[in-house]
N, C-alpha and C positions, 0 to 999 in steps of 0.2 A: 968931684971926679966920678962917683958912684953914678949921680945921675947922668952925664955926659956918656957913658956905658949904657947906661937906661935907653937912651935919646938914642944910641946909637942903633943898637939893638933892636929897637924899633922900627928904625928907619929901614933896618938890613927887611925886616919879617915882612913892609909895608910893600918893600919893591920884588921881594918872593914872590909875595902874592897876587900884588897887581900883573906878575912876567907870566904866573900859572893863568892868571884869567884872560889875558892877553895870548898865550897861547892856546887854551881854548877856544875863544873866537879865530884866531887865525887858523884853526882847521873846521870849526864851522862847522863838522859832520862826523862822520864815521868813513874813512876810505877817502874816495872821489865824487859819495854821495853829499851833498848839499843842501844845508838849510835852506829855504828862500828859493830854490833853485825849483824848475820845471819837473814833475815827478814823470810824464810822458815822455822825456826826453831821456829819461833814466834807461840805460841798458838792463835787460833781463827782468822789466817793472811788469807786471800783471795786474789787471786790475779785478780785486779780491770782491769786493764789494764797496759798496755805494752805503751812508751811514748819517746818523747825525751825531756833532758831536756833540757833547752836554747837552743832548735834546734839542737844539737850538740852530746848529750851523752844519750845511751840506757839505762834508767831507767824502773823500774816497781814503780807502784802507788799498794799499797794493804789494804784493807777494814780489821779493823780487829774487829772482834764480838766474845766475850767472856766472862762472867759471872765475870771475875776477872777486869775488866774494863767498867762495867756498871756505875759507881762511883768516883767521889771523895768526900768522905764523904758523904753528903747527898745530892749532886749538882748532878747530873743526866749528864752522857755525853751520850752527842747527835752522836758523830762522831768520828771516831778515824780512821787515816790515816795515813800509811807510806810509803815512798818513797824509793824506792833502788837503789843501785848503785852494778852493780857484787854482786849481794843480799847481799849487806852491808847498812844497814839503815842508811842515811844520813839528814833524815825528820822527825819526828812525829806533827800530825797535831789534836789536843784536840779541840773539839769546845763543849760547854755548854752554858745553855741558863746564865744569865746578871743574878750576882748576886754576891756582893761587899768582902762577903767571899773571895773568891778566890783570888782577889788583895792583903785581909788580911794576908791569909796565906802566898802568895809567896813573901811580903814583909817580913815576920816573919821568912822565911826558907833563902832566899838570900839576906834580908836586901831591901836598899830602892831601886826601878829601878832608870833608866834615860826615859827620854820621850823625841819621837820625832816628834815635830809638823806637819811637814810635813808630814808624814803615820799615826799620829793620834795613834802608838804606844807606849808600855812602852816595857822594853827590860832590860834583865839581861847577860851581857858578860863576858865570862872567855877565856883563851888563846885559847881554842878548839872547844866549842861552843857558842850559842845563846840563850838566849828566848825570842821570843816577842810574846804580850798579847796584844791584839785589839780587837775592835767589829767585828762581823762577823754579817753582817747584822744590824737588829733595835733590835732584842729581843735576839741577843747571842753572846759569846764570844768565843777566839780562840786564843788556845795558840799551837806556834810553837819551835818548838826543831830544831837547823839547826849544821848539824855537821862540821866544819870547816875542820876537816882533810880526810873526805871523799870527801866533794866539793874540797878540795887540789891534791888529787887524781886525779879526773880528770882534772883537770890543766893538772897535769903531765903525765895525758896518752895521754892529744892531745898533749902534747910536744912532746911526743916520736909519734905520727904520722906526725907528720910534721917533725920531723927530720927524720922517716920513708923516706917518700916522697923525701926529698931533699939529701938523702944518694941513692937513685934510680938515681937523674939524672945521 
């Protein structure tokens, strides 16, 4: 019986968690902003600068200021950032000042995080993407969107220059 309880228990914790990571991919972003999605087709997007990322891949970094993004609810965002890859947004970068709501609700939407001591973050993962939630500075916070199949992407396009390269010699 104990174990049937065990077995069950289990099963409740497995479908939690797969329904939190399932709903993080189903929002896929931060807003109406979009992983994967066209970063030039983004309302209020600027393009901040031109950059490499991990030394290696041409990305752009873009500022984006917009009336629809002044907010989450009544927390005030300070900053809003995205990163592209072949202007495929790969990044969204939310920073707001320090204020416990926010943990509330993103536990409330994707359920409880994991924390990792070591970066001092909390983080919600699903097979695609990321969230991590840390301080950004003393007085604000900062929540990052990382999209796995973009950063996969470029995996596989320095694959295909290096086999570029070694199909030359």
């Amino acid at each position: 019986m104990k174990t049937l309880r065990l077995t069950v228990i289990f099963l409740i914790m497995a479908a939690v968690g797969y329904a939190q990571g399932s709903e993080l991919e189903r929002r896929n972003g931060f807003k109406d902003i979009k992983l994967g999605s066209a970063a030039d087709s983004l309302k209020g997007a600027k393009l901040k600068k031109e950059f490499k990322e991990n030394d290696e891949f041409d990305a752009q970094l873009f500022e984006v200021d917009h009336p629809d993004y002044n907010s989450i609810g009544e927390v005030e965002i300070r900053k809003l950032e995205i990163k592209a890859y072949k202007n495929l947004i790969y990044e969204i970068t939310v920073v707001t000042p320090k204020d416990p709501r926010l943990m509330k609700a993103l536990e409330s939407i994707y359920g409880k995080s994991e924390y990792d001591i070591k970066s001092e973050t909390y983080f919600w993962k699903a097979d695609s993407l990321l969230l991590a939630f840390r301080p950004h500075g003393k007085h604000q916070l900062e929540m990052v969107y990382t999209s796995f199949t973009i950063k996969n992407l470029m995996k596989l396009d320095k694959t295909k220059k290096v086999e570029a390269i070694a199909d030359d010699f």
